[in-house]
C-alpha positions, 0 to 999 in steps of 0.5 A: 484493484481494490484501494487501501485505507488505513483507519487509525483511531484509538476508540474501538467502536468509532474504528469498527463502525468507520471500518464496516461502512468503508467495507460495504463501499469495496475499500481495503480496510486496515485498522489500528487503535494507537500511533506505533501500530499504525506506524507498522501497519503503514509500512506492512499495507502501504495505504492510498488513505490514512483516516487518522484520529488526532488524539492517540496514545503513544504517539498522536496523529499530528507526529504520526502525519509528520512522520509519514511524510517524511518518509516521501510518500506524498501519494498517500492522502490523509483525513485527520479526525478530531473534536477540535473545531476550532478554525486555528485547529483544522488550518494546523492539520492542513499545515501539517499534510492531511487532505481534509480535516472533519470534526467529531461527532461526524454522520459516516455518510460525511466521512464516505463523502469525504473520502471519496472527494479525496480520493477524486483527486489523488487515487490515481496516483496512489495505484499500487500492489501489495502483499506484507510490506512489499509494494510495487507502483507501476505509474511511478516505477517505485518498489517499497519493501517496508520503509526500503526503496527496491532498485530493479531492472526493467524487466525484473520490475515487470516480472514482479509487477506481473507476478503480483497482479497474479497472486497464488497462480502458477505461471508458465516460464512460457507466459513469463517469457511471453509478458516479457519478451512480447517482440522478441526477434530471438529466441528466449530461453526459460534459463533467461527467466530462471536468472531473472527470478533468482536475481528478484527473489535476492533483492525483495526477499526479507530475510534467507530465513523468510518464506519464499514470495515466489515459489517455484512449482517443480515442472510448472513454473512460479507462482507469487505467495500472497 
């Protein structure tokens, strides 16, 4: 399970160089060049690691930090990016949430050193599927579809978390039941399943206009779209 991070920096060839040699590490990469893009690539990706540049249009990277912690996702670690070196600077963006503040001009080396020592401590915690602004976090139990908590069952939890880890395979009713079910003293009908995919797809399902996340596949099974 690859972890994601979300780089957010107005200048282009500082974000691209960041990008490139956080790809070569294996992390998931997302980037955004101003705060109102990163506010919805936030939402759609649910990062583990924001990299965050301070001095952003629209929207600067100190209310950007404010504002996702706000939103109660103290999982999500943030490295704040800045030219300004000034003591009073960097106790400021610690004050603010980051986890760890490193000045520009940086080598990528340091920010790599960085952000594996942050992600040391907190990726653990950060462990999480996505897939277009629905998330789901097994050591927590939580869903997130966008900035919405997902209230689930039990078992509809473990068949989403299930069907996620399984992206664009079909899944048998008879290994759904099988995942769900593993010491069942009854026997399990595939309607069971059916009932608990129809109650799934009405509660992360965006809008009845959206495509379906999980699709049926006629004389088969379900499949989750990625």
């Amino acid at each position: 399970m690859k972890q994601t991070i979300l780089v957010v920096e107005d200048d282009k060839m500082i974000r691209e160089l960041i990008s490139i040699y956080l790809n070569k590490e294996g992390y998931d990469v997302k980037e955004a060049g101003d705060g109102e893009i990163a506010k919805e690539a936030f939402l759609t990706y649910h990062p583990c690691l924001i990299i965050l540049d301070l001095m952003l249009p629209k929207f600067s990277g100190e209310d950007f930090c404010k504002w996702v912690r706000e939103q109660g996702q103290n999982e999500v670690s943030v490295i704040m990016l800045s030219a300004k070196a000034r003591t009073a600077d960097k106790i400021n963006g610690l004050k603010l949430g980051a986890d760890g503040y490193l000045t520009k001009p940086f080598e990528p080396e340091e920010l790599l050193a960085h952000v594996e020592a942050v992600l040391r401590r907190t990726g653990l915690f950060c462990q999480k599927v996505t897939s277009n602004g629905l998330c789901i976090k097994p050591r927590k139990g939580e869903v997130m579809l966008y900035d919405k908590r997902v209230d689930l069952t039990k078992h509809e939890f473990n068949l989403l978390y299930y069907l996620m880890e399984n992206p664009n395979i079909v899944l048998s009713r008879e290994q759904l039941i099988n995942q769900l079910y593993p010491n069942a003293d009854r026997t399990i009908l595939d309607r069971t399943i059916d009932a608990h995919i129809k109650k799934l797809r009405e509660k992360i399902e965006d809008t009845p206009a959206s495509p379906e996340r999980i699709q049926t596949v006629r004389g088969m099974g379900y499949k989750f779209v990625q």
